[in-house]
N, C-alpha and C positions, 0 to 999 in steps of 0.2 A: 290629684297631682302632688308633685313632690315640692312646690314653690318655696313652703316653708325653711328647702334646708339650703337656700341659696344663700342667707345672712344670717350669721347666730350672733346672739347674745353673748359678752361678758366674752369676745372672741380673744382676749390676753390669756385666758387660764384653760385654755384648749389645748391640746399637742396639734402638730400639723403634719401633716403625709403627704408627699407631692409627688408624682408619677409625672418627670419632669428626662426628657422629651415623651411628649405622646409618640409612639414608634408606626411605623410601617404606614403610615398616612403622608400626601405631599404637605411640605409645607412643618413651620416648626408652634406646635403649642401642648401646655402643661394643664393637670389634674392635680387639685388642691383638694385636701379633705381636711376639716376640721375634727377631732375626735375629744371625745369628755372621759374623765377614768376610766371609766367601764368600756372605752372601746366604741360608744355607741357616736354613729355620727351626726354632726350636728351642722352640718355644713358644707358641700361640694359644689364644687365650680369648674368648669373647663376651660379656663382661659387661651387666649390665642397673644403670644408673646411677639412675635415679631410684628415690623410696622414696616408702609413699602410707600402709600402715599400716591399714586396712579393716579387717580381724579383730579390732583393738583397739578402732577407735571406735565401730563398732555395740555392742559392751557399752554397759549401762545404757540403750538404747532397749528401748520395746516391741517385739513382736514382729512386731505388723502394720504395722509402717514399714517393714520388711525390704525388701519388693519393691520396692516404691520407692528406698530410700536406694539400696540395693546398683547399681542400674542404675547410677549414678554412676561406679563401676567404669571404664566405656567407654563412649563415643561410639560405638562401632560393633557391639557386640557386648551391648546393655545387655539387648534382650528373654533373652537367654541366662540373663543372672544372675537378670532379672524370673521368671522361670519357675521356675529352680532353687530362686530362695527361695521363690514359691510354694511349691513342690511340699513344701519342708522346714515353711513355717509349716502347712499341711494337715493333717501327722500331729500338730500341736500342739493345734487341734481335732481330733484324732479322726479324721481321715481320712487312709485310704489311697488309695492308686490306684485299684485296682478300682471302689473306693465314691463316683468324682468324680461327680455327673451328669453324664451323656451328652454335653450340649448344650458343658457347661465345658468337657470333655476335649474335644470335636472343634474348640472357640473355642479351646483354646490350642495343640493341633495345626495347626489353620490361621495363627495367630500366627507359631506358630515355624518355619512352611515358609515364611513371607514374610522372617522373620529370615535363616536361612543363605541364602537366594534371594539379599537384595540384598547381604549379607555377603560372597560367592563371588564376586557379579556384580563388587562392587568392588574386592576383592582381585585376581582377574585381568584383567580389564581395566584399570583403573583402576594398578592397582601392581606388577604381572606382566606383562600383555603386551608394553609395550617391551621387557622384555632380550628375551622371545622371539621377537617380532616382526624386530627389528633387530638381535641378536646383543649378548653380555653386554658385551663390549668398543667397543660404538658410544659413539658421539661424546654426551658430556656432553646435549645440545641433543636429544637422539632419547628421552631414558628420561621420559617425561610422557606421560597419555591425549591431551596438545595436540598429540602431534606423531603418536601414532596415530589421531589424527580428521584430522588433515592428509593422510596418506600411506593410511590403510588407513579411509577415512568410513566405509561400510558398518559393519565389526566395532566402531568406536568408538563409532554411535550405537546399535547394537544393545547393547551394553556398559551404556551407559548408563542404556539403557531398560529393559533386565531390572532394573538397579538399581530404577532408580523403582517398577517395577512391585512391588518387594518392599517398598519402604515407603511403596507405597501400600494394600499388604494389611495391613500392622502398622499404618496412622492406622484403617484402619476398622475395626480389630479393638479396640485401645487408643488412640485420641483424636489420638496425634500419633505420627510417624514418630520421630522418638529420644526417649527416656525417657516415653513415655506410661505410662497405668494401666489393664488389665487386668484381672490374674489377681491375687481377694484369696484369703484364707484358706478355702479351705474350694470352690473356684470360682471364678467370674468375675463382674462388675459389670454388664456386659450384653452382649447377642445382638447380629447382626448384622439389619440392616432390610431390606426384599426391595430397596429404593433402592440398599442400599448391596453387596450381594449382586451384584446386577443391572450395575451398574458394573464390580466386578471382573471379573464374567463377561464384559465386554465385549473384552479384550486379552488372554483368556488362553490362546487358540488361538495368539496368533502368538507371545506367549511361550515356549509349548510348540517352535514350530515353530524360534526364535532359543537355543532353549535345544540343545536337536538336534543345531543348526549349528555351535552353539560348541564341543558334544565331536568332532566331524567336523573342526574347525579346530583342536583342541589333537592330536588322535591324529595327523591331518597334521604339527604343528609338530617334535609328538617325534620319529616314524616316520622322518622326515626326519634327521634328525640322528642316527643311530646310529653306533657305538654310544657316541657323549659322552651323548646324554643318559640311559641308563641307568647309567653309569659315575660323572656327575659326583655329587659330595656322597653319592655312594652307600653305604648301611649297610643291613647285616643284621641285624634287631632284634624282639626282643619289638613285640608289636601288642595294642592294648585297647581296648575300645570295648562300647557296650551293642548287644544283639541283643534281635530277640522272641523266645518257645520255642521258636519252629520253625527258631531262625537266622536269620531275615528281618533286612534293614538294618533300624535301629530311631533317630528322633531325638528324642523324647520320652518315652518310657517302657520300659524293660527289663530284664535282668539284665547280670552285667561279663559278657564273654568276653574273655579272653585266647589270644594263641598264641604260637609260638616262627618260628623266620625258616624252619621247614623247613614250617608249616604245622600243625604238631601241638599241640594243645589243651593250654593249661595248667591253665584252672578256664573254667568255661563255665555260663553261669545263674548269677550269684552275685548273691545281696539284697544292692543299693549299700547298702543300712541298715547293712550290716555289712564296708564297705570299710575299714575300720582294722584290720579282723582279716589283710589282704591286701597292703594299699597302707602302705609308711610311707615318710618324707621324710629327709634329710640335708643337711644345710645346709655350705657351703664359703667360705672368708675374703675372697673375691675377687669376689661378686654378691649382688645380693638377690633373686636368684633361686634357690631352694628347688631340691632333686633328691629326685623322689619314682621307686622303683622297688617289683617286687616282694618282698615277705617271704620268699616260699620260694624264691626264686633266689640273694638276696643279692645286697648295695650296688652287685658290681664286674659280676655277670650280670641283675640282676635290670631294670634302666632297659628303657624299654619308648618305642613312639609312638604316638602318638592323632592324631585327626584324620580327614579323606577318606583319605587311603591303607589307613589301620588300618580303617576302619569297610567299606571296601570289599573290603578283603582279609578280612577273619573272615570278613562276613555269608553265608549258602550262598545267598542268592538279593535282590534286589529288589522289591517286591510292584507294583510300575506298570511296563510292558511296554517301552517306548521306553530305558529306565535300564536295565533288564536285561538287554535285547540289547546294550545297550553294557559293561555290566561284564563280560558272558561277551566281548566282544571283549578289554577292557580284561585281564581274566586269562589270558586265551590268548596273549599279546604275552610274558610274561615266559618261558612254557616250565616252568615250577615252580610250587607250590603258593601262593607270595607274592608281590607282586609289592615289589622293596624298592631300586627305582630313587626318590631323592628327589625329583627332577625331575617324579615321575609323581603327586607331589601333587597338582596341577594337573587332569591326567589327570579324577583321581579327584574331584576338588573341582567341576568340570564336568559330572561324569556326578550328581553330587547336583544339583547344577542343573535338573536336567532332571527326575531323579525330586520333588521341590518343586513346580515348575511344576502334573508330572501330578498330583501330589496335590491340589495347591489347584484343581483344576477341582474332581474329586472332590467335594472338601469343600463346591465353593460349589452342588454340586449335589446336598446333603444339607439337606433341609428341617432336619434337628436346629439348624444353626450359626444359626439364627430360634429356635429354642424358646427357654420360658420360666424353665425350671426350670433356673435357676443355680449356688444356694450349698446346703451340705450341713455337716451339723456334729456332732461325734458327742462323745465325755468328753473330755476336757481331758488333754495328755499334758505332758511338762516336756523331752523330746528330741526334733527332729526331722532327718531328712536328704532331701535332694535332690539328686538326679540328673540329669542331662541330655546329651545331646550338643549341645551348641557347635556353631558353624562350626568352629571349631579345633581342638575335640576332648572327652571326657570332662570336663566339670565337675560338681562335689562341692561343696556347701554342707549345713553340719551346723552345727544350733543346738542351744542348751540354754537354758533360761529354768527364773525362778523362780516361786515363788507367786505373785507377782505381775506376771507376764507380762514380764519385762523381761529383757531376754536376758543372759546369764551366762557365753556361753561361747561360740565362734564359732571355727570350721577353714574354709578353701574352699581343694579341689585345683583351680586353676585348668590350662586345658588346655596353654597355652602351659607351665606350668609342667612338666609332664610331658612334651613336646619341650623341655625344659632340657639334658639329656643327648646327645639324638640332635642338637639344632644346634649344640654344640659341637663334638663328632666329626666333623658335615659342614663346620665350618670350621677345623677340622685336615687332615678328607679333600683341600680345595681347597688348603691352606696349604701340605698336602706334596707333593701329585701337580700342582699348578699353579701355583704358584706358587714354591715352593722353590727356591732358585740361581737366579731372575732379579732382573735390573732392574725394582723394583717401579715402576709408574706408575698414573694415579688411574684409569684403564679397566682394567688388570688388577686392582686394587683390588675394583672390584666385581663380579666371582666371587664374592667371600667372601659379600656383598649378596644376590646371586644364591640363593647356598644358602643363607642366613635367611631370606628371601624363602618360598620354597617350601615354609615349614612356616606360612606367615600369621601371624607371632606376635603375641599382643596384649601389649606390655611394659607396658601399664599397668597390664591386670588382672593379670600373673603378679607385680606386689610390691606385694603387700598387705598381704602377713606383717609382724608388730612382734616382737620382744623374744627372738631369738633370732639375728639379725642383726649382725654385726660393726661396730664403729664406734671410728673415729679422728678425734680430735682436737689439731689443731698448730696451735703458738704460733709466728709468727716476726715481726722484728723489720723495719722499715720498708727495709731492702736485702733481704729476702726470704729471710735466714741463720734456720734452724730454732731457737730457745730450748727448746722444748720439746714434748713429743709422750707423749699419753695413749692408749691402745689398750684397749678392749672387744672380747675375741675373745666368739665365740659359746658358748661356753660361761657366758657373763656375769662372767668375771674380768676385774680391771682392770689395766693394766699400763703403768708409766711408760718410754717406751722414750729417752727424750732430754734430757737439762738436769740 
């Protein structure tokens, strides 16, 4: 791996390069490179610049605001967190999964297949397809869905449209296409009407059909380009993601699976209830983005990645036919048990696409998602957690509330945060094998772009964390000569470093 060029030495007689906003990703963070005369790098880091602080200011609300507030999170990925908290306030009444009514559980299953649908849709088309489309290094003027509606109309409006089609299934599931209401405590607030049933059912054959197209257009794009695109940003990494018992791909309910880069099981079926006994975090002076790995690997083996690759890689099968046939192609392309080209994100984030689509026919042709029988409620608990697969990856939301329902205490493993590790090593990977000893210019530049890119990160949701976070503060005088400089490391020590 690349660990080595996370801290250089003698970092004052370095020049500095900083690719500052990372572009076309939600959320705002910067790309630092240290460089020595010769060009050659000695240092890169992906910081996440902005700070939101979520974990803290839900204290002191009740509980059943959770779903709602938390969506706030994201613009793009809010029904994720909508879900998660449900599923955490549930066990606060007294329910578990098992015990959701039917009708709920198949309404927030339908919900959440419309979430990663148009999540996926807009992630790669919308924010991914230029560099692949035109090559990472094209002209300033090519990286926008405007200039692939110009050059490639077909794939831009079919892009589009799968988008819409996903939230159009999440207004009629929860009211409005971003931050609607859904899924309360205990269930859901209401069914779908045969009107609005009837509607979806009208586009969802040629969804199916453009969903198809699009994993038939990314296997061409990679296939094409070998062997860069298995090579670029490429690591070999722990993988984690929920499965059903049987292994099946799993996006709303299941146990952890983990594995290793050779394929081999690390813990497999594990109650998320009890992810703290597995997963812990580590925090570093230079982002306020969190590192969470696993417990029984340890800090420096333990980092792992979530997401389409990892969910695709565990699961032993897909349960809708069309997704299937394409993941046994999509694993047979690597030749080994993983598949752990970064590039093949994409791949993989596509092939969900398609299994969504088949599911929401499914669903919309289950009389249940019209039933009546919504909400369920059982003794009153004071801890709950939630689990979910994201479009991004494994999300963890865990509360604790008082006698008085009012929350107390609040952790979320956000997914992007758990690709913290592995897009840093991919923009060392590119720092050192492509960049390194040239003349840096702003199209080579975005390489680095390219490989953050490919993990979808949401940098808003992954900084949420408060109070374990580093922070500096400097004083300087009106020529901009530093007077003084106060330092909070993360350990919460304060330390005067100037004046």
């Amino acid at each position: 791996m690349y660990e080595h060029l996370e801290t250089a030495e003698n970092r004052d007689s370095l020049k500095r390069v900083v690719v500052d906003p990372v572009s076309r990703v939600e959320g705002h963070g910067k790309v630092t490179l240290l460089l020595d005369e010769d060009n050659k790098v000695q240092q890169a880091r992906l910081h996440i610049v902005e700070f939101r602080g979520f974990e803290r200011f839900i204290q002191g609300r009740p509980y059943w605001e959770l779903p709602v507030l938390v969506q706030r999170l994201c613009g793009i990925c809010p029904v994720s967190h909508h879900l998660a908290a449900a599923k955490a306030i549930d066990q606060l009444v007294g329910i578990d999964p098992a015990y959701l009514p039917v009708s709920a559980d198949k309404l927030r299953r339908l919900l959440h297949f419309g979430q990663v649908m148009q999540s996926h849709a807009l992630h790669f088309f919308h924010l991914s397809s230029p560099d692949l489309l035109f090559g990472f290094e094209s002209d300033i003027s090519k990286r926008s869905i405007v200039a692939v509606l110009g050059e490639y109309p077909d794939i831009g409006v079919q892009g589009v449209k799968l988008r819409k089609y996903g939230q159009e299934v999440i207004r009629m599931v929860s009211g409005k296409r971003v931050h609607g209401t859904g899924a309360i405590a205990g269930g859901m607030n209401k069914s779908l009407t045969k009107a609005e049933r009837d509607y979806l059912l009208e586009d969802i054959d040629q969804m199916i059909d453009w969903a198809a197209g699009s994993v038939a257009l990314i296997k061409k794009v990679h296939c094409s380009n070998l062997p860069y695109y298995d090579e670029f940003a490429t690591l070999r990494t722990n993988y984690l993601g929920l499965t059903k018992p049987d292994g099946a791909l799993e996006l709303y309910h299941g146990g952890i699976r983990a594995k290793n880069e050779h394929g081999e099981t690390i813990m497999d079926h594990i109650d998320y209830c009890k992810y703290n006994d597995y997963i812990h975090e580590e925090v570093r002076s230079w982002t306020y983005m969190k590192f969470p790995y696993l417990l029984s690997l340890g800090q420096e083996k333990g980092w792992y990645r979530v997401g389409p690759l990892a969910r695709v890689n565990n699961c032993e099968y897909i349960d809708t036919p069309l997704a299937e046939a394409a993941r046994v192609e999509f694993k047979a392309h690597s030749g080994e048990a993983m598949v752990h080209s970064t590039l093949a994100f994409h791949w993989a984030r596509l092939i969900e696409v398609l299994h969504c689509a088949e599911s929401i026919k499914v669903l919309l042709n289950d009389p249940d998602i019209m039933g009546s029988d919504l909400v369920a409620q059982g003794e009153k608990r004071y801890e709950g957690v939630g689990v979910i697969e994201a479009p991004r990856g494994t999300l963890f939301h865990h509360y604790q509330v008082d006698e008085n329902d009012i929350v107390t205490k609040a952790n979320l493993i956000v997914s992007t945060t758990s690709n913290n590790m592995a897009m840093n090593e991919s923009v060392r990977q590119v720092a050192a094998e492509y960049l390194s000893g040239r003349e840096l210019t702003e199209p080579l530049l975005n390489n680095l772009e390219v490989a953050i890119r490919a993990y979808d990160p949401c940098l808003s949701c992954a900084t949420h964390a408060v109070g374990k976070m580093p922070l500096q503060l400097e004083l300087v005088d009106a020529e901009g000569k530093l007077i003084d400089k106060l330092v909070k490391h993360s350990d919460g020590q304060i330390e005067r470093e100037h004046g």
